[in-house]
MDTraj code that builds the backbone (N, CA, C; nanometers):
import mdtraj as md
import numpy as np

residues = "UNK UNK UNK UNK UNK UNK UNK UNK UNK UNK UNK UNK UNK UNK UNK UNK UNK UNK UNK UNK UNK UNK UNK UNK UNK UNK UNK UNK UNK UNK UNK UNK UNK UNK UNK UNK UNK UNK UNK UNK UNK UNK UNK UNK UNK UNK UNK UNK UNK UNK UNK UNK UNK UNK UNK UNK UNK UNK UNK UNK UNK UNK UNK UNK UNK UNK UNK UNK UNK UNK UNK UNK UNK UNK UNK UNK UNK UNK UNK UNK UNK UNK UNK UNK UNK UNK UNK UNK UNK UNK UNK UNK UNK UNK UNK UNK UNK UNK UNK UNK UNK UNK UNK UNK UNK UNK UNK UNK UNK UNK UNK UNK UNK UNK UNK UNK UNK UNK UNK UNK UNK UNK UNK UNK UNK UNK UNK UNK UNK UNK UNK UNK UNK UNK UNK UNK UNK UNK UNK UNK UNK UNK UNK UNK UNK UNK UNK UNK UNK UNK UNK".split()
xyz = np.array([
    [-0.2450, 2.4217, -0.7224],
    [-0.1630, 2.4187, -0.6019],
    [-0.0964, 2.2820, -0.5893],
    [0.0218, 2.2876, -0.6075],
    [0.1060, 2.1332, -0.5488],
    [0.0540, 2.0643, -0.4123],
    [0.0807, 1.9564, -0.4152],
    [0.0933, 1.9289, -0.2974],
    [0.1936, 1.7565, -0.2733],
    [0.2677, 1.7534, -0.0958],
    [0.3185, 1.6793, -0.1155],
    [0.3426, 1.5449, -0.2136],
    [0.2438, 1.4779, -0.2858],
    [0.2277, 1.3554, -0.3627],
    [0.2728, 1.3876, -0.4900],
    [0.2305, 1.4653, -0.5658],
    [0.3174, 1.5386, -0.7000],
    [0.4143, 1.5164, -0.7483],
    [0.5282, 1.4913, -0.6771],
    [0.6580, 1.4174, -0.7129],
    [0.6634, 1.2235, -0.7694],
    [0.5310, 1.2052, -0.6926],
    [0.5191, 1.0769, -0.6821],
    [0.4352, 0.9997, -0.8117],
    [0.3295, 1.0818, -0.8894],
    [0.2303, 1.1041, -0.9731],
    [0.2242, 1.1717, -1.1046],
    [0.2109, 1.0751, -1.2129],
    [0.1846, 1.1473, -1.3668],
    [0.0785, 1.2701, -1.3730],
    [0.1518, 1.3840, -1.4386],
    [0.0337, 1.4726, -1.4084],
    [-0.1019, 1.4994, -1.4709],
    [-0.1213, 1.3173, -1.5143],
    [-0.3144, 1.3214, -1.5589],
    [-0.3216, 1.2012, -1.4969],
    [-0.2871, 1.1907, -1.3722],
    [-0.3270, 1.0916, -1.2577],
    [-0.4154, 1.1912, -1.1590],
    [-0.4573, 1.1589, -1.0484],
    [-0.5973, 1.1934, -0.9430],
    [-0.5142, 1.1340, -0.8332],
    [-0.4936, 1.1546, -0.7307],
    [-0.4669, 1.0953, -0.6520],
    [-0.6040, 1.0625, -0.5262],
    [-0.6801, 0.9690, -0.5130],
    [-0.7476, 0.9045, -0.4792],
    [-0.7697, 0.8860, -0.3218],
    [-0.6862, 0.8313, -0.2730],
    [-0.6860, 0.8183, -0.1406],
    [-0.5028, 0.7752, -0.0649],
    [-0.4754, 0.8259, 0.0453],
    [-0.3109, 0.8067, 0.0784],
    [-0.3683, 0.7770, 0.2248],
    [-0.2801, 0.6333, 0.2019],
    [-0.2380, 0.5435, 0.3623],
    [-0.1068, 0.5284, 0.3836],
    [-0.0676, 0.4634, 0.4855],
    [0.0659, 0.4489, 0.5590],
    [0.0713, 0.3365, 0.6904],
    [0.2000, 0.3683, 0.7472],
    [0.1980, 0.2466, 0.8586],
    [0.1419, 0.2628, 0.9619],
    [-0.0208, 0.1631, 0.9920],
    [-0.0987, 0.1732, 1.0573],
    [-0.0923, 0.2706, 1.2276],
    [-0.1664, 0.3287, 1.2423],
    [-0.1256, 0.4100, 1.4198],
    [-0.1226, 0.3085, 1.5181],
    [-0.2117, 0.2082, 1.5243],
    [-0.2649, 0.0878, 1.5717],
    [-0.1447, 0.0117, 1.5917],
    [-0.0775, -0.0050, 1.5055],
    [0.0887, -0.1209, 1.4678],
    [0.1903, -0.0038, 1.5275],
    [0.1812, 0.1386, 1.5166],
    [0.3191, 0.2287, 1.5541],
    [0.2670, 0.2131, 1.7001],
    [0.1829, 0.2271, 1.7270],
    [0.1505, 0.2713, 1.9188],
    [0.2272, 0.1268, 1.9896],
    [0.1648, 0.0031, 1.8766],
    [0.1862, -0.1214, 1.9830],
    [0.3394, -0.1560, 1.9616],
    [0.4067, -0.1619, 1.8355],
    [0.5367, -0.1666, 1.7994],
    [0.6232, -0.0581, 1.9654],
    [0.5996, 0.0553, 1.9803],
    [0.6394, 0.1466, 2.0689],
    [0.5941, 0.0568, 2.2263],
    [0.4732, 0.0313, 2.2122],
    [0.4868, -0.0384, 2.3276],
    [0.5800, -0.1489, 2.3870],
    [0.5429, -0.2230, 2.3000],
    [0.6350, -0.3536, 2.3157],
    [0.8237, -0.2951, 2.2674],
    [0.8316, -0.2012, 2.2366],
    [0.9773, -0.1644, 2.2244],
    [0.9903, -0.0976, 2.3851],
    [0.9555, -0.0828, 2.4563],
    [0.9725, 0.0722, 2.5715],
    [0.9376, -0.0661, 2.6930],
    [0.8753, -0.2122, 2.6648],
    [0.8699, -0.3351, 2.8030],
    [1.0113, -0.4105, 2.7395],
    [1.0938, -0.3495, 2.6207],
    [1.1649, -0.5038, 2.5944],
    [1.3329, -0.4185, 2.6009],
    [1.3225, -0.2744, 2.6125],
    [1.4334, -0.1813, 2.6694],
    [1.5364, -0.2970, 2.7509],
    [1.5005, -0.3280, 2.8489],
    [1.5863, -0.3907, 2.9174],
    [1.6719, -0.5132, 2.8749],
    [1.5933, -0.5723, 2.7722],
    [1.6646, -0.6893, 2.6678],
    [1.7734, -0.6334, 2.6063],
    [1.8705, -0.6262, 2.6004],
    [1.9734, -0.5914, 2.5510],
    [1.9497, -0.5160, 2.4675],
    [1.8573, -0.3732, 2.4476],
    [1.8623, -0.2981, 2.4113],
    [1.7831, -0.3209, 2.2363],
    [1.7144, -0.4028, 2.2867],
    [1.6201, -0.5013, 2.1641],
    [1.4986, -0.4394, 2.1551],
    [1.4478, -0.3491, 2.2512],
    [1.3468, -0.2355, 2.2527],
    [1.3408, -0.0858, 2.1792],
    [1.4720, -0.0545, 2.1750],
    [1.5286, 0.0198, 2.1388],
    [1.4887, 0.0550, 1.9828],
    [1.5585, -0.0944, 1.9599],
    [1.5778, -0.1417, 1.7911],
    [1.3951, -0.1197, 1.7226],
    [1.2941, -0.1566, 1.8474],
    [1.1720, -0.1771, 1.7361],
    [1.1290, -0.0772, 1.7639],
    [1.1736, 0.0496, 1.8585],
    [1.0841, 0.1503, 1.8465],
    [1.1646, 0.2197, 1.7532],
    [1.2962, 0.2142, 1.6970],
    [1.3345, 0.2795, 1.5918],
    [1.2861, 0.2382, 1.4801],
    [1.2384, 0.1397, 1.4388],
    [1.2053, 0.0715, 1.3467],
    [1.0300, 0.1335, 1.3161],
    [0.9929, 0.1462, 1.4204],
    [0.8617, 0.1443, 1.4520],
    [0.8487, 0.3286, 1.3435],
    [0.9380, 0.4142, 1.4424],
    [0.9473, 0.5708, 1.4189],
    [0.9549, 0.5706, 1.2887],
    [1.0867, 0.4654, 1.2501],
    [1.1667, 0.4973, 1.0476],
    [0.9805, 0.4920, 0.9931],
    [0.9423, 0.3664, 1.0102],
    [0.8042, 0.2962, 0.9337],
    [0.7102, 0.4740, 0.8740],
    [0.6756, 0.4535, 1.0378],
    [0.5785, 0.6040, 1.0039],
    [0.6439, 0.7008, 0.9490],
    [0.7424, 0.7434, 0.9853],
    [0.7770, 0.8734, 0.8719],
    [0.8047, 0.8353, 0.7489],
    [0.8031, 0.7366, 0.6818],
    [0.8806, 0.6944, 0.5009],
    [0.7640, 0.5776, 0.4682],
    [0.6977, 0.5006, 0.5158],
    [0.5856, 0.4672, 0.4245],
    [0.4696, 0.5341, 0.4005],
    [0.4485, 0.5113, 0.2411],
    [0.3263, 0.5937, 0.2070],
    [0.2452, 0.4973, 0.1139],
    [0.1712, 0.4774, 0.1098],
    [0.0547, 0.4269, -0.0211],
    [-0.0169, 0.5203, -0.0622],
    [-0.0023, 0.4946, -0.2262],
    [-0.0650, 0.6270, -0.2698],
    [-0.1790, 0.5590, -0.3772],
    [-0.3336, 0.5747, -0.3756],
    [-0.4226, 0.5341, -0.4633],
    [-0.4500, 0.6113, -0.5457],
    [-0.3995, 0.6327, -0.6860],
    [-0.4607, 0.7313, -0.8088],
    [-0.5743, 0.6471, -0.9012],
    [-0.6432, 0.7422, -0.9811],
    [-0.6924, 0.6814, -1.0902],
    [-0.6234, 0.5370, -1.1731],
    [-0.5739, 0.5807, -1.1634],
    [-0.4424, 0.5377, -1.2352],
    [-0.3240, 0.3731, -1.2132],
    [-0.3230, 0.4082, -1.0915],
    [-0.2420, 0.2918, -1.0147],
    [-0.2076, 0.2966, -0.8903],
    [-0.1436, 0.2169, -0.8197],
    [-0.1152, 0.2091, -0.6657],
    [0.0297, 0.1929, -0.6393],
    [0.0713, 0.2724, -0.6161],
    [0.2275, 0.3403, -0.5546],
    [0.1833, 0.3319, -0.3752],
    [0.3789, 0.2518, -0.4113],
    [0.4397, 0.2370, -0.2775],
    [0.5456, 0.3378, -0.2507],
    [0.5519, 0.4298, -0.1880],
    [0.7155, 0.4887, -0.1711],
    [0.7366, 0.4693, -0.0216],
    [0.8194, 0.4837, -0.0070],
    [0.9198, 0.4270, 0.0713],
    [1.0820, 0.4652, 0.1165],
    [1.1392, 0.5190, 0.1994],
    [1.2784, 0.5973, 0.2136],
    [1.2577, 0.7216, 0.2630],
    [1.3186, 0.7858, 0.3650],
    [1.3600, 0.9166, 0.3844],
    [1.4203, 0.9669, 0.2961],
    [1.5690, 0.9308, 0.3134],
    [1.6849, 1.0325, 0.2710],
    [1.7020, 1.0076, 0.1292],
    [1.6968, 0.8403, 0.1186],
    [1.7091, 0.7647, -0.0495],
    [1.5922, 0.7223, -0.0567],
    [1.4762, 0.7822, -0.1261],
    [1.3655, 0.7245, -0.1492],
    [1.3607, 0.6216, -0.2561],
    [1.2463, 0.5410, -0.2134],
    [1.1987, 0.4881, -0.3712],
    [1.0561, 0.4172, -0.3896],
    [1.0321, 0.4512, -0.5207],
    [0.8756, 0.4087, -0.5515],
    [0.8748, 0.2312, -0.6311],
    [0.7225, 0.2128, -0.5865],
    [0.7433, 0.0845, -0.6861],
    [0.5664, 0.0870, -0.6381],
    [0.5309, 0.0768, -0.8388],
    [0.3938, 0.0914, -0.8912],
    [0.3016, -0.0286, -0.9218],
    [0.1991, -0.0551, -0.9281],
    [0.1405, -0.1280, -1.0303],
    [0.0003, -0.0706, -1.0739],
    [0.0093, -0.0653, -1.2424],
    [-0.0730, -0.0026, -1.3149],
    [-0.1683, -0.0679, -1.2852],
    [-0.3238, -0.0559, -1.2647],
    [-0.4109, -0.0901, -1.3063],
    [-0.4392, -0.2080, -1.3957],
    [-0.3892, -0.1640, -1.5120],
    [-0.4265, -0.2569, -1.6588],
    [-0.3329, -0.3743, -1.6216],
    [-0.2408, -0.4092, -1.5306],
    [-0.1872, -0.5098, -1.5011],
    [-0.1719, -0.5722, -1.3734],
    [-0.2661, -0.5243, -1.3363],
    [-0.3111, -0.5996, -1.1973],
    [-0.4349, -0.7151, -1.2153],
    [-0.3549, -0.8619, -1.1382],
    [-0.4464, -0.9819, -1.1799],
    [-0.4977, -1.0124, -1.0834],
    [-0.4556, -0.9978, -0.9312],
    [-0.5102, -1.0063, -0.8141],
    [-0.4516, -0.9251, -0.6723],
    [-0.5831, -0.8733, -0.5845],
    [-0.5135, -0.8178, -0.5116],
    [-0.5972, -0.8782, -0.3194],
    [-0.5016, -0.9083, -0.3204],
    [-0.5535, -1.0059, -0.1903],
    [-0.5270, -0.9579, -0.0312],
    [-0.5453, -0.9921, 0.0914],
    [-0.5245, -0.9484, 0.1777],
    [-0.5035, -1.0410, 0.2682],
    [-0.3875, -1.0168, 0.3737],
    [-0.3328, -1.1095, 0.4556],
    [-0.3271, -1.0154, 0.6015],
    [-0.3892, -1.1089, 0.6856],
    [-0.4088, -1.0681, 0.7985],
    [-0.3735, -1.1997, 0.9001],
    [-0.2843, -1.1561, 0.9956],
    [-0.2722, -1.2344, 1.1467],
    [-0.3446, -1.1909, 1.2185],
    [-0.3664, -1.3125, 1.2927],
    [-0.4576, -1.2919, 1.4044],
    [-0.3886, -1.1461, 1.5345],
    [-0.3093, -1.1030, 1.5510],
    [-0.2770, -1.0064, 1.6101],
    [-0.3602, -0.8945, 1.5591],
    [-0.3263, -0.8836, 1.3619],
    [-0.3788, -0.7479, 1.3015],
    [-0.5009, -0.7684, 1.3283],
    [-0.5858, -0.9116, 1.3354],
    [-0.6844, -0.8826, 1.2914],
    [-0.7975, -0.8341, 1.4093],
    [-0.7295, -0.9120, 1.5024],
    [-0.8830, -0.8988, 1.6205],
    [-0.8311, -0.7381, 1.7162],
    [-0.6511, -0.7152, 1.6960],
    [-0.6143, -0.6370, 1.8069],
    [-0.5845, -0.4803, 1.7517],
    [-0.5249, -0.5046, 1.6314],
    [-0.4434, -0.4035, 1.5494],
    [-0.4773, -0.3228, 1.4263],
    [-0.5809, -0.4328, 1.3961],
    [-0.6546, -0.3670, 1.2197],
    [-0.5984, -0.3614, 1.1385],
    [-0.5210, -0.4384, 1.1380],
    [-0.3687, -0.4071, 1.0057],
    [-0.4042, -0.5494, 0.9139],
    [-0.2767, -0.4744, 0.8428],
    [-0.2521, -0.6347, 0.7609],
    [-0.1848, -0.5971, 0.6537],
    [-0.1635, -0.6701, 0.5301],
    [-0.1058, -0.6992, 0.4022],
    [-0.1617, -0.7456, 0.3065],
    [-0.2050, -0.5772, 0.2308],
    [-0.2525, -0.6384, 0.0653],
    [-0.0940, -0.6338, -0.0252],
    [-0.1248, -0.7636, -0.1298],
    [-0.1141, -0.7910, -0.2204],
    [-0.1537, -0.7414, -0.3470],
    [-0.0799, -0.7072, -0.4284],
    [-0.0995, -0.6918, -0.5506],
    [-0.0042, -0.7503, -0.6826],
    [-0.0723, -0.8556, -0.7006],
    [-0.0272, -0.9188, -0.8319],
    [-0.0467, -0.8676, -0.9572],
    [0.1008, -0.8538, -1.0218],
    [0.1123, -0.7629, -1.1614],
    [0.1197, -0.9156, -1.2191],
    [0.1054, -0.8943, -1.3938],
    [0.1454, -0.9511, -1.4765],
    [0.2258, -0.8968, -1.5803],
    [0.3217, -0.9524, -1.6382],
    [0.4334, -0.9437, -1.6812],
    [0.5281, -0.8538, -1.6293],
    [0.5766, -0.9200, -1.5306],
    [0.7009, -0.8415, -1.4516],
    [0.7188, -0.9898, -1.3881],
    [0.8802, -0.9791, -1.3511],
    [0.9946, -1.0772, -1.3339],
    [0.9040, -1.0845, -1.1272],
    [0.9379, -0.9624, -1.0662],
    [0.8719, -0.9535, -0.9504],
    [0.7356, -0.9308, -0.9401],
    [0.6599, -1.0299, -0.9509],
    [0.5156, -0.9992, -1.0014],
    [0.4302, -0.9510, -0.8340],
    [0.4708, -0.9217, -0.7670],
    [0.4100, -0.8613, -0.6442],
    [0.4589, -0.7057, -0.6151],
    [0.3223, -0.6364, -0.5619],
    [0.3363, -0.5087, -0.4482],
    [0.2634, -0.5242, -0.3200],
    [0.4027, -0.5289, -0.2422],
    [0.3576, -0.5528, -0.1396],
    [0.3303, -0.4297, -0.0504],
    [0.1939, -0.3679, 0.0077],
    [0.1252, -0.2919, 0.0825],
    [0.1646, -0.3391, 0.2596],
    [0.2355, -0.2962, 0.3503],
    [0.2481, -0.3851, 0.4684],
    [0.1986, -0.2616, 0.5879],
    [0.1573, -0.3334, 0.7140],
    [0.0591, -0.2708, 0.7972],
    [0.0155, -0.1846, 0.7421],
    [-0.1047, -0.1720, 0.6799],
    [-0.2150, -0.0816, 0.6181],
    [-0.3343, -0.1291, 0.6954],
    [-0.3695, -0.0065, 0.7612],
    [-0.4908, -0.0054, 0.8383],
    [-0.5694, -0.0331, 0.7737],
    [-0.6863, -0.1248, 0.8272],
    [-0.8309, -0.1586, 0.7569],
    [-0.8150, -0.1726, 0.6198],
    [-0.7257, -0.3143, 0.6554],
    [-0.6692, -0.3772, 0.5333],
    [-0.8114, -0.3738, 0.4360],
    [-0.9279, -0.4752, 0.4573],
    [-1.0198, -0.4777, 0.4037],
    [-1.0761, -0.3838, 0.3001],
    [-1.1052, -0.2334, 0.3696],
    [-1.1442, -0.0971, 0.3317],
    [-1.0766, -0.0586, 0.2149],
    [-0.8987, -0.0856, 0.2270],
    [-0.7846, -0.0337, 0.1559],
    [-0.8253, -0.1140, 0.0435],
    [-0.8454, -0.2404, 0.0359],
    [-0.8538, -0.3477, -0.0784],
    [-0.9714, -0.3290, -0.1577],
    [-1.1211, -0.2576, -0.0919],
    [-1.1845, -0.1982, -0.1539],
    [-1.1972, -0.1113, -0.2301],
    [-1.0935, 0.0347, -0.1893],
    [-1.0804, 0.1000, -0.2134],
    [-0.9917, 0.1359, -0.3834],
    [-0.8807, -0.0020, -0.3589],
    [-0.8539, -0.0345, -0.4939],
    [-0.9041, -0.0696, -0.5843],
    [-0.9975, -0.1617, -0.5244],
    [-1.1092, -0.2406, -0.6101],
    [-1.2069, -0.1468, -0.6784],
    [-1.2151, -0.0637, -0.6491],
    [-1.2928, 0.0649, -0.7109],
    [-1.2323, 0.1120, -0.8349],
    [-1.1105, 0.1503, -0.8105],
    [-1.0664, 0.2360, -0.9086],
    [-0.9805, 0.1504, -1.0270],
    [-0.9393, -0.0103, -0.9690],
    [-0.9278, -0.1149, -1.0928],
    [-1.0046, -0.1332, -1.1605],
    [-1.1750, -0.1414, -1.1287],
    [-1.2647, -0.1795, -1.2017],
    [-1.2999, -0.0950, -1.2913],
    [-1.2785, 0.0350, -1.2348],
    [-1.3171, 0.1581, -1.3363],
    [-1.2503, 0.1579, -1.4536],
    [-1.1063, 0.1241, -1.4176],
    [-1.0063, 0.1403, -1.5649],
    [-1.0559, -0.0052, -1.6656],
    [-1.0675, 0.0799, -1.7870],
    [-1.0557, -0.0007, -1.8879],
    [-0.9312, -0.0829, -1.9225],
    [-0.9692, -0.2484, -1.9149],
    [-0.9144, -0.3461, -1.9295],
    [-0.8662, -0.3784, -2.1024],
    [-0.9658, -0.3720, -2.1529],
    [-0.9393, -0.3972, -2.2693],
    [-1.0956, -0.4160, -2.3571],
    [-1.0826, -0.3393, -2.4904],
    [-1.2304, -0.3057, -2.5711],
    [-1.3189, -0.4244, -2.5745],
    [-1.4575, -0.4033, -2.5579],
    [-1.4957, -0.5609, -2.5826],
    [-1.5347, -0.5358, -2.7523],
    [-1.5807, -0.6673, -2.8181],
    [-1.5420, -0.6793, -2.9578],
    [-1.6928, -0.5957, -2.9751],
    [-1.6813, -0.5476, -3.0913],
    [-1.8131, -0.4743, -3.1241],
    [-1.9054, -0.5790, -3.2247],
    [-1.9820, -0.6003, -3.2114],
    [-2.0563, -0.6626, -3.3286],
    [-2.0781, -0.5953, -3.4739],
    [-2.0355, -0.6090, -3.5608],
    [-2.0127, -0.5860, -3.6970],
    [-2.1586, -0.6139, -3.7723],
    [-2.2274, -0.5887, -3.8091],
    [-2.3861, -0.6026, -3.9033],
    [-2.2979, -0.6888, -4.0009],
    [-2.3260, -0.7662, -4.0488],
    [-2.3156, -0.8490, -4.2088],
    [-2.3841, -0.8330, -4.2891],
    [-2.3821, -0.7473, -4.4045],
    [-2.4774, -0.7381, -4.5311],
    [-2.4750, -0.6237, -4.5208],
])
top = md.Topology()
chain = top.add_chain()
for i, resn in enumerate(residues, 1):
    res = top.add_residue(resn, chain, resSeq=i)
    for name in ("N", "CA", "C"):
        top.add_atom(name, md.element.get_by_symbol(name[0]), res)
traj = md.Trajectory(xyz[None], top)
């Protein structure tokens, strides 16, 4: 049976676990857009912003690697494999952290010109970074040397 992610995924990938832009960050984004209405219409702007977020970001965790897509109408993806991921870190403000639960993992590729994927308001940033951390460690990095007998 298909299902929405399929388009997004090699078909001997797993898809693992799927996040998006935190509820926590859309409720308060909406809030603070619906007290700032009266600002020249500057309220307006972040609850649209707020709406675009949730419907078109997705994080997608496979066996495999960690996909960003991103776009309604013109989508677009941007990956990093496993086997080239060197660090994946997490950035949190004090807003996400004590009020919102959000934040920003990082994921550092190697050999690529843009060596970052950036993950932004992802709930329980922490959890999410674990959650990668699972399925990086699982993939094989590279053979370790075998010891050879002599004689």
């Amino acid at each position: 049976m298909a299902n929405k992610y399929d388009k997004f995924i090699a078909p001997s990938e797993r898809v693992i676990h799927v996040f998006g832009y935190s509820n926590t960050q859309f409720i308060f984004d909406m809030i603070v857009g619906v007290i700032l209405i009266p600002v020249l219409l500057y309220g307006l702007l972040i609850i649209a912003k707020a709406i675009y977020r949730k419907m078109t970001l997705m994080y997608i965790v496979t066996d495999k690697r960690v996909i960003l897509k991103k776009g309604l109408i013109g989508q677009s993806t941007v990956s990093a494999d496993y086997s080239k991921v060197t660090d994946v870190s997490v950035e949190q403000g004090v807003l996400g952290r004590l009020v919102l639960h959000t934040g920003t993992i990082v994921l550092d590729t190697a050999g690529t010109d843009d060596s970052e994927v950036i993950l932004e308001w992802v709930p329980n940033p922490f959890e999410a970074k674990n959650i990668i951390y699972q399925q990086l460690h699982k993939t094989p990095r590279h053979e370790p040397p075998r010891d050879i007998p002599i004689g």
